[in-house]
C-alpha positions as CSV (number, residue, x, y, z in Angstrom):
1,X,143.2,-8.4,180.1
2,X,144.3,-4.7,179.6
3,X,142.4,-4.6,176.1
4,X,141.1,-1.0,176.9
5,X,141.8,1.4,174.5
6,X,143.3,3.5,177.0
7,X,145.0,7.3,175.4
8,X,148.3,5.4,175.6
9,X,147.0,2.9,173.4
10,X,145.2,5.1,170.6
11,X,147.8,6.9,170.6
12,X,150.3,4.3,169.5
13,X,147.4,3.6,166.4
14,X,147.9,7.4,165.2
15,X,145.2,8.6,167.5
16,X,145.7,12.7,167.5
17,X,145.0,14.3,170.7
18,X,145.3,14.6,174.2
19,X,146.4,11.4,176.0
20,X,145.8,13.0,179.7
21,X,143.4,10.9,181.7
22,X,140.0,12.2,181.6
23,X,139.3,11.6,185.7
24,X,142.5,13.5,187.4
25,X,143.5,15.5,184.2
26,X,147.0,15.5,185.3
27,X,149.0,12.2,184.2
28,X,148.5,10.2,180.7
29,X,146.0,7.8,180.7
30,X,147.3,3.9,180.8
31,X,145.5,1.3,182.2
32,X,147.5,1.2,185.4
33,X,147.1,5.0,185.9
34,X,143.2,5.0,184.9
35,X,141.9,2.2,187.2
36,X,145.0,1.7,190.1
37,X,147.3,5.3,190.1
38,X,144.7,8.2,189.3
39,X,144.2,10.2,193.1
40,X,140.3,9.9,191.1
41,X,140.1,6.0,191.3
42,X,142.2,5.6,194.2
43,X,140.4,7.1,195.8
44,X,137.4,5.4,195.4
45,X,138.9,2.3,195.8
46,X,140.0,3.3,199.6
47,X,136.3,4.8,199.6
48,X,135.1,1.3,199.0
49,X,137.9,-0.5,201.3
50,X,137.1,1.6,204.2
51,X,133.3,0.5,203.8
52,X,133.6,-2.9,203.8
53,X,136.6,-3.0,205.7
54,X,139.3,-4.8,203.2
55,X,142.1,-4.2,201.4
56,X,143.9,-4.3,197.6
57,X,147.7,-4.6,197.5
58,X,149.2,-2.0,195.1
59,X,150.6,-3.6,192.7
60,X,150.4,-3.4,188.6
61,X,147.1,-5.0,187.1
62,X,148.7,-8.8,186.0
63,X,150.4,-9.4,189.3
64,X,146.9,-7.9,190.8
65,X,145.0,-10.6,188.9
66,X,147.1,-13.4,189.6
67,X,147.3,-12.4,193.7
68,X,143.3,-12.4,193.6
69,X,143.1,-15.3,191.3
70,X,145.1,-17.4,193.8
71,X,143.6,-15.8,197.2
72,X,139.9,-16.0,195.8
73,X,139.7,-19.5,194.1
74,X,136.6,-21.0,195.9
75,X,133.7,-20.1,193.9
76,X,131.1,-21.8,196.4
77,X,132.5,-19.2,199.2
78,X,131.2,-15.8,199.5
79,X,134.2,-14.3,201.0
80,X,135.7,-15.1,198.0
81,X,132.8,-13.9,195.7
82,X,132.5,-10.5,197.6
83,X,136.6,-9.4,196.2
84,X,136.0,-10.7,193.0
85,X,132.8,-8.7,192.9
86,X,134.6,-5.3,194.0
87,X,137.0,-5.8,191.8
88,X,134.9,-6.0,188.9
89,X,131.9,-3.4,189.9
90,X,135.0,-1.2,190.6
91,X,137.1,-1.8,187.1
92,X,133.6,-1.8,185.3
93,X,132.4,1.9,187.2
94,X,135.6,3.9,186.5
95,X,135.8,3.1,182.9
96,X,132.1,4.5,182.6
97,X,132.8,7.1,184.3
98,X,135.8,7.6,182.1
99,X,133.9,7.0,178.8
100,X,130.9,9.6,179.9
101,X,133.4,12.2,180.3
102,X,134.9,11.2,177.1
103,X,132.0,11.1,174.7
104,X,128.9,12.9,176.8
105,X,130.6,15.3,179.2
106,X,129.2,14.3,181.9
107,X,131.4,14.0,185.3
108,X,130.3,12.3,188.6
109,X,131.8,12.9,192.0
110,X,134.0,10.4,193.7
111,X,131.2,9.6,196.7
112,X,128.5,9.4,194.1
113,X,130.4,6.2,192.4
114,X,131.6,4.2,195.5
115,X,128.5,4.7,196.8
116,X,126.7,3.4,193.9
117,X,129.6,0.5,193.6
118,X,129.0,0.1,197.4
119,X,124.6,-0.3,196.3
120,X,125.0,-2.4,193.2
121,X,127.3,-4.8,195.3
122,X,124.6,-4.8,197.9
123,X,121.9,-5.4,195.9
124,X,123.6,-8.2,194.0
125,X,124.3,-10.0,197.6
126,X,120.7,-8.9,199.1
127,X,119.4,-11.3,195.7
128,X,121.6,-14.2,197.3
129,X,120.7,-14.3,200.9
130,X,118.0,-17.2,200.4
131,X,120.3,-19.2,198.9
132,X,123.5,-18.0,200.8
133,X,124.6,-17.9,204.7
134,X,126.5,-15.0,205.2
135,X,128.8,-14.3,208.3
136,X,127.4,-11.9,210.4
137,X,130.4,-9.3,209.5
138,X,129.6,-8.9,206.1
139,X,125.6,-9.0,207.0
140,X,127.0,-5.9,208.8
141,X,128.8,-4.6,206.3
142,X,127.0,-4.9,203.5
143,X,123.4,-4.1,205.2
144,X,121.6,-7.2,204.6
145,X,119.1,-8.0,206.8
């Protein structure tokens, strides 16, 4: 709902300090630059793409919403359940990320979050398979046996 307090957004409430984004350290931080622009997240995001073999159109975060909200209505249907996961594993992962190198200091590589995106994702979907049927390409390319 781009509620974040994003730099941008602490900055317009009197926040003093630096507005750059905490994962690339070269552009302000916004909500379109911190989950969808930064090389950091997009980066992941083609990580995670390439793995599962599907794509996001690049597009700002409403119009994003509404494309996946229309293309992944069927709640019942897993290849609809899968994007809506990614998308939120994804959203939810960057913005930790973000917030530990904010307020601990701590930085993670780019292969050490899609990968864990890519296990949590997995492991979610592993807890479904004796309830769910999944097409063999996603049994493939999400490793569940």
């Amino acid at each position: 709902m781009g509620r974040l307090q994003t730099m941008d957004k602490l900055i317009r409430q009197g926040f003093q300090g630096s507005i750059t984004c905490k994962l690339c350290n070269n552009h302000p931080e916004s909500h379109e630059h911190l989950f969808f622009e930064c090389h950091y997240s997009a980066t992941i995001w083609k990580a995670i793409n390439e793995k599962v073999r599907t794509t996001w159109p690049v597009q700002p975060w409403n119009q994003l919403l509404q494309w996946a909200s229309s293309k992944f209505k069927k709640k019942q249907d897993i290849t609809h359940s899968i994007p809506k996961l990614i998308l939120s594993t994804t959203i939810y992962h960057l913005w930790h990320e973000r917030n530990n190198r904010c307020f601990n200091a701590q930085y993670r590589s780019m292969h050490s979050i899609s990968e864990d995106i890519y296990q949590l994702i997995r492991l979610h979907l592993n807890g479904m398979k004796k309830k769910v049927t999944f097409p063999s390409a996603i049994r493939l390319d999400w490793g569940i046996g």
